[in-house]
C-alpha positions as CSV (number, residue, x, y, z in Angstrom):
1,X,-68.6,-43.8,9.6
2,X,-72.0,-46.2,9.2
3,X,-72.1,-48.9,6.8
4,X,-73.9,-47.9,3.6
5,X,-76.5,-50.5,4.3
6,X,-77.3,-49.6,7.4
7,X,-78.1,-46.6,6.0
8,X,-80.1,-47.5,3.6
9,X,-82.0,-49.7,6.5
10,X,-82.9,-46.7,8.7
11,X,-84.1,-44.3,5.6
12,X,-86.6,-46.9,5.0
13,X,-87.2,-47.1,9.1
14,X,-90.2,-45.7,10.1
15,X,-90.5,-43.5,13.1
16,X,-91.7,-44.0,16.5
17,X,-93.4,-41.8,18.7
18,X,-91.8,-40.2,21.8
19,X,-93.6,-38.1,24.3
20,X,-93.5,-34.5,24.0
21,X,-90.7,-32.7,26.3
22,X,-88.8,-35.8,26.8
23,X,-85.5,-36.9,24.9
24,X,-86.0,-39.1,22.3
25,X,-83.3,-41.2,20.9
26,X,-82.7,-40.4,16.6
27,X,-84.3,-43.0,14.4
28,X,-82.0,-42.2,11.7
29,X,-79.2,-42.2,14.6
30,X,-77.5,-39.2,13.3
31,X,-74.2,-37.6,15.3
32,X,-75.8,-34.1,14.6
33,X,-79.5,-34.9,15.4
34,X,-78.5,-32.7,19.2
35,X,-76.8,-29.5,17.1
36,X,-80.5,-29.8,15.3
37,X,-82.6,-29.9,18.1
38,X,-80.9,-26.8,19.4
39,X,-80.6,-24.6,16.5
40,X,-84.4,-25.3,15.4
41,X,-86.1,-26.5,18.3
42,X,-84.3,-25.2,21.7
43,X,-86.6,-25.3,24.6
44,X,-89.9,-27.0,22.6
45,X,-91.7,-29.6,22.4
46,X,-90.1,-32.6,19.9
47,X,-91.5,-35.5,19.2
48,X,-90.7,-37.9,16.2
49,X,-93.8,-39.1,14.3
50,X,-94.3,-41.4,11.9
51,X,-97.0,-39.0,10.3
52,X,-94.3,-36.7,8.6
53,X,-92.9,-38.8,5.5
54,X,-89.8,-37.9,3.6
55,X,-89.6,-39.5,0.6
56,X,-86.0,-39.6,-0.8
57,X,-83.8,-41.6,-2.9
58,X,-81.6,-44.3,-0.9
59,X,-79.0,-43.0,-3.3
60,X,-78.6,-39.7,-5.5
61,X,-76.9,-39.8,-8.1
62,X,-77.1,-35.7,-9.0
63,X,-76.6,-34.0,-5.7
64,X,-77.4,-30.9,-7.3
65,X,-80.9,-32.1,-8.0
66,X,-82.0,-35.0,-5.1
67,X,-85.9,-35.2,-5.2
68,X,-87.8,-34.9,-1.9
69,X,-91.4,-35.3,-1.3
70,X,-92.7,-33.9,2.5
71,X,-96.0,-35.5,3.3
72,X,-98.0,-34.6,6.1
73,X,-101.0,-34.8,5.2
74,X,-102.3,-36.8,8.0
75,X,-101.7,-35.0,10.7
76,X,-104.1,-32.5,12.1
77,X,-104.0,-29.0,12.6
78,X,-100.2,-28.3,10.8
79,X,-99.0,-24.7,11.1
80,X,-95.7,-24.4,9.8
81,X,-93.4,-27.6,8.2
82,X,-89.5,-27.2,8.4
83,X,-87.3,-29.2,6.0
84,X,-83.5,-29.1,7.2
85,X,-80.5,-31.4,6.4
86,X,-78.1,-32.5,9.2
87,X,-75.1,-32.8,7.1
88,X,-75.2,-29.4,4.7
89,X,-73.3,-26.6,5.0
90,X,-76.7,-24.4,5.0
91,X,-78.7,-26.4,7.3
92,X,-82.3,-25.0,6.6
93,X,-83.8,-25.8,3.1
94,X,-87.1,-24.4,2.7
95,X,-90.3,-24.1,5.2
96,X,-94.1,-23.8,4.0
97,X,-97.5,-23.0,5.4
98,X,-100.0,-25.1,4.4
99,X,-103.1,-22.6,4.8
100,X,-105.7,-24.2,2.9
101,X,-103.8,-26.6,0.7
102,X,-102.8,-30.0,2.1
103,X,-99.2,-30.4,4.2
104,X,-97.4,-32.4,1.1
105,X,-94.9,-30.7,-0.8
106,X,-92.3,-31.7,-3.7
107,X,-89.4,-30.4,-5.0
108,X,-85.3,-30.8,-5.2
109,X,-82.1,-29.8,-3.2
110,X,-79.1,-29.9,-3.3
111,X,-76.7,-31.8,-0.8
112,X,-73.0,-31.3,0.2
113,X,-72.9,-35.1,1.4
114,X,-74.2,-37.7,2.9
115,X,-77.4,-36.9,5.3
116,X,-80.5,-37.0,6.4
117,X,-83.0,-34.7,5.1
118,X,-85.6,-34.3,8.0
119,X,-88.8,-32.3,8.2
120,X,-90.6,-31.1,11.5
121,X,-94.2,-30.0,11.0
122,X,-95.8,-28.0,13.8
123,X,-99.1,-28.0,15.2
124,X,-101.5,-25.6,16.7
125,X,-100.4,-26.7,20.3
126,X,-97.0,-26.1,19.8
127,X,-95.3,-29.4,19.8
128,X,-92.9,-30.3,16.3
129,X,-93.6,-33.7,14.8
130,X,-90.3,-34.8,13.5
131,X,-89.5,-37.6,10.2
132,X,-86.7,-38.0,7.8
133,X,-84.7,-40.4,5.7
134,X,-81.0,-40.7,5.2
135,X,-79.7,-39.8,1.6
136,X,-76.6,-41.3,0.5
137,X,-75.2,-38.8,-2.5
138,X,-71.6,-38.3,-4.2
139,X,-71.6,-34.8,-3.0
140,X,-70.4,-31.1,-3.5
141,X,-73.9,-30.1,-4.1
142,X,-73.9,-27.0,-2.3
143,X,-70.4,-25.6,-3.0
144,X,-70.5,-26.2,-7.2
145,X,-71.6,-23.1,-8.8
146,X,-75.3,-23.3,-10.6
147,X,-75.6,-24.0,-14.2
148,X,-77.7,-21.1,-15.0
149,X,-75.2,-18.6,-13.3
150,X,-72.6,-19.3,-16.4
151,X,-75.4,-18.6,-18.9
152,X,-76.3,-15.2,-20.4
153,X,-79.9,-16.0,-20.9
154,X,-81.0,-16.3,-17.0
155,X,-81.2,-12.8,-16.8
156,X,-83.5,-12.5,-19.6
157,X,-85.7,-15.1,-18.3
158,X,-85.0,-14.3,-14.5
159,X,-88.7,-16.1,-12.1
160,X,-90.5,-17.1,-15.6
161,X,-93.1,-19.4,-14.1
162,X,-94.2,-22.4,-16.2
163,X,-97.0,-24.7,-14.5
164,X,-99.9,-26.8,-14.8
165,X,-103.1,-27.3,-12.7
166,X,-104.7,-30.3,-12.7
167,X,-107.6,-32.0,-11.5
168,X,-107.3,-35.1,-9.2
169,X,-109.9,-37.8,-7.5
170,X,-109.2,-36.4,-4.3
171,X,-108.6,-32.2,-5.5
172,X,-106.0,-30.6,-7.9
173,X,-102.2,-30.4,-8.2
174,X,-100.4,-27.6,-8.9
175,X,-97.2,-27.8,-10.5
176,X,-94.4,-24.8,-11.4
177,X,-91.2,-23.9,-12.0
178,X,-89.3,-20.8,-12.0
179,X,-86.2,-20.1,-13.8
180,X,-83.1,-18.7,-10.8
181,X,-79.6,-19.7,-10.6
182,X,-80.5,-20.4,-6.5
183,X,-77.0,-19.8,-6.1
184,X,-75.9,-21.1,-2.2
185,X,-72.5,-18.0,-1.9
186,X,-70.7,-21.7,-1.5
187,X,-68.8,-21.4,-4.8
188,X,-65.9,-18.8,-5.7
189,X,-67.1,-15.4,-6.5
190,X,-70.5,-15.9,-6.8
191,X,-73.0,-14.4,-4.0
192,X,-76.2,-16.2,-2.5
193,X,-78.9,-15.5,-4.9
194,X,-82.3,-17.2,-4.1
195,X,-85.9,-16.7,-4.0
196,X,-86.7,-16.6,-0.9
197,X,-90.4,-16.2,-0.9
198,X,-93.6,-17.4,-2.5
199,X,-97.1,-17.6,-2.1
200,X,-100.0,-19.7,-4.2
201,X,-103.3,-17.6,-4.0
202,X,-106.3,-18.1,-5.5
203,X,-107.8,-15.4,-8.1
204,X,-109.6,-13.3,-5.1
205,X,-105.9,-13.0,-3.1
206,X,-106.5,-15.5,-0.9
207,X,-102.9,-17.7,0.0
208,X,-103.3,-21.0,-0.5
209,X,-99.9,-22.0,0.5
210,X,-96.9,-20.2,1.6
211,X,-93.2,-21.1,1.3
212,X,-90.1,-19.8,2.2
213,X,-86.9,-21.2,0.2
214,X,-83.7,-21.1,1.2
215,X,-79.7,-21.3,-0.1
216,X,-80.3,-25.2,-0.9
217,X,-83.0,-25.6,-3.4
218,X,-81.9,-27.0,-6.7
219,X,-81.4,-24.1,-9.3
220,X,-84.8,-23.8,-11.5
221,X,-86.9,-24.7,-8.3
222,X,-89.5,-27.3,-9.2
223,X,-92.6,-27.5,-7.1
224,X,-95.8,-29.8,-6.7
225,X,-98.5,-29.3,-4.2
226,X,-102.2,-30.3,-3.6
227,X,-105.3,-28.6,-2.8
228,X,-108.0,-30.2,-1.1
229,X,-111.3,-32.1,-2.2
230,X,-112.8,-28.1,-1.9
231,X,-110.6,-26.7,-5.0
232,X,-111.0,-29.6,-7.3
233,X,-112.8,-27.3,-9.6
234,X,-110.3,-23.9,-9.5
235,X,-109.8,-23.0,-13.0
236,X,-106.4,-20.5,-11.8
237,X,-104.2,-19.8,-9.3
238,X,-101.4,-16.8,-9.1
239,X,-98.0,-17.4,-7.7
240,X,-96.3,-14.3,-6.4
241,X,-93.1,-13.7,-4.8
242,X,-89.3,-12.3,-4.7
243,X,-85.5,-13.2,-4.4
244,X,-83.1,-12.2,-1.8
245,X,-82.4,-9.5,-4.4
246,X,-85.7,-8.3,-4.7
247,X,-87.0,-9.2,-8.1
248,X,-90.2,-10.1,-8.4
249,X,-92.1,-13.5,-8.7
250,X,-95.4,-12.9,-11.1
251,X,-97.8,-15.2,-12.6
252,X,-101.1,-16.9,-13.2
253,X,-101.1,-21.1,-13.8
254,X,-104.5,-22.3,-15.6
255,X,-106.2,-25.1,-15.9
């Protein structure tokens, strides 16, 4: 078992580069970083870069609710960003497609212990640009049963979207959140329940962003992305989408 500090030291640690097909030795010097390269990158290109930022409390206190911000913004030609966590019971936690909105994305999960919470963006030629940042968090995230699940009113207000757009120097933000239990199947008698898709388009039906969400995003899923210099004027965007039990995502955020 590491030493808490030591820790804390490499989530702060920024990554290094390592050349593309080559082994690369874990920043954040995790005993699972080998069972992750398998499952989600067998037979690729890897390379940690210190171009994809995870931004994550050294410490949660909630590890129902740990905020995570995925920036990577700065690197070229993204296709697809993965965010996984060594240490959960349900490894993957969410991907997105940045499309025409910039590679940053916020929003919470929920961890079973202490881990790192990585993201791997790939590019157009193939290769997955790896960072992360160790979380250190009571636990039992994943296996306690939602909030919302022992609540009669979910149902009745089962993906209502509330959200803001907002203009920035540099663009707009979007914010939303949808009411769901996001229930993992982890606790006693109570299935996986989750959305499981969504997509940000603009009012002619053009996507924006997708995302896929998985088992381990907080309940009442809270996201924030940003759209480009070329959308700082959009007025509305509509959020569509479904759970795993497919029910319908709906809505239109204004200005």
């Amino acid at each position: 078992m590491r030493a808490p500090f030591v820790r804390a030291l490499a989530c702060a640690a920024t990554f290094f580069l390592a050349s593309a097909g080559h082994t690369a030795t874990d920043p954040l010097d995790s005993a699972r970083w080998g069972d992750m390269q398998q499952a989600f990158f067998a037979n690729q290109s890897v390379e940690f870069d210190s171009r994809v930022r995870v931004l994550a409390p050294l410490s949660a206190e909630n590890s129902m609710e740990v905020p995570i911000t995925v920036d990577a913004s700065t690197l070229p030609d993204i296709e697809e960003v993965v965010v996984f966590a060594d240490f959960n019971p349900i490894l993957k936690v969410l991907t997105f497609e940045p499309l025409a909105a910039n590679a940053r994305l916020s929003f919470r999960v929920k961890l079973q212990q202490s881990t790192p919470v990585r993201a791997a963006a790939r590019t157009k030629d193939g290769v997955w640009h790896v960072g992360g940042a160790w979380v250190n968090t009571t636990g039992g995230g994943c296996s306690a049963p939602s909030v919302g699940s022992a609540s009669p009113e979910w149902q009745s207000r089962l993906n209502e979207v509330s959200g803001r757009l907002w203009e920035k120097d540099d663009g707009s933000r979007l914010r939303l959140r949808i009411i769901h239990p996001m229930d993992t199947g982890l606790a006693a008698d109570i299935p996986a329940f989750y959305i499981d898709s969504l997509e940000v388009r603009q009012a002619d039906g053009t996507a924006l962003m997708r995302i896929h969400a998985f088992e381990p995003v907080a309940e009442n899923p809270l996201f924030t992305l940003d759209l480009p210099a070329l959308y700082k004027d959009i007025e509305k965007v509509r959020v569509v989408g479904r759970d795993n039990n497919g029910n319908k995502v709906d809505a239109w955020v204004e200005r």
